[in-house]
N, C-alpha and C positions, 0 to 999 in steps of 0.2 A: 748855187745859182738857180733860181726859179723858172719856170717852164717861160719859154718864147708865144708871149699871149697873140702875136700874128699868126701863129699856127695854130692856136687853139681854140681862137674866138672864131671861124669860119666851121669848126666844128660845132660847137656851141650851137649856132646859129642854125645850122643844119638840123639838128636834134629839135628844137623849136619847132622849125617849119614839120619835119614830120609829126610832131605833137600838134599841130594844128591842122593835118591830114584831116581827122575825124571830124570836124566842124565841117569840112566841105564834103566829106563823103558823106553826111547825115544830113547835108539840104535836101534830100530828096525827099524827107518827110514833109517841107513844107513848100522846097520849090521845086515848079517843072521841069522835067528832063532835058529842056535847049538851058536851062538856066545851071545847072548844076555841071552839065559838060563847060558849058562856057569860065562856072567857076574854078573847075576842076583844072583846065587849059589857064585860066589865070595864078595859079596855084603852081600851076609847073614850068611857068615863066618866071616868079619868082623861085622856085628851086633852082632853076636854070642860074639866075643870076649869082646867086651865093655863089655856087660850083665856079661859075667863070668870073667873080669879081674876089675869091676868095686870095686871090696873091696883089692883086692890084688895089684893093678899097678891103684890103683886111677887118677895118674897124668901119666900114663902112657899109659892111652886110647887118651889121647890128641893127637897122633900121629896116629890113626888109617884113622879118617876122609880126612889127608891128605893124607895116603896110600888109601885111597878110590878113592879118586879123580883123584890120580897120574897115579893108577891103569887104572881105566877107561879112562885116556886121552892116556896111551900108548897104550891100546888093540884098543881104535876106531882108533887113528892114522897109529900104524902099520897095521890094515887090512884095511886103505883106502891106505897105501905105495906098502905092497903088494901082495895083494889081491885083491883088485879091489874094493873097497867098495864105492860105491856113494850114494848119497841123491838123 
């Protein structure tokens, strides 16, 4: 019998999100310190959810990692459009 993929896939996902740790801890090279807490606190709202969505929406944290990412590529992109954010 093959492994029980609702137990497995909230771990998965979990691994992800810490894999995508480093993209928000590295805004600070090109965004301000309120911006990088503020991503930082959105990042651990999403960890948040895995953990508390992980018995109820099993297959449903799958989608969070890419709101992670998506997230993070809108906020550094729009504050280098404009706000003036450089490296």
């Amino acid at each position: 019998m093959g492994p029980d993929w609702r137990l497995v896939v909230p771990w998965v996902v979990l691994a992800a999100m810490v894999a995508i740790l480093p993209f928000y801890l590295a805004s600070g090279l090109v965004a301000p310190l309120w911006a990088v807490v503020g991503l930082l606190l959105c990042w651990a709202a999403l960890a948040y959810l895995v953990v508390r969505w992980r018995r109820s929406h099993p297959f449903g944290v799958l989608v969070l990692p890419v709101v992670a990412i998506g997230w993070w590529f809108l906020v550094i992109s729009a504050g280098e459009a404009w706000l003036g954010w450089t490296a």
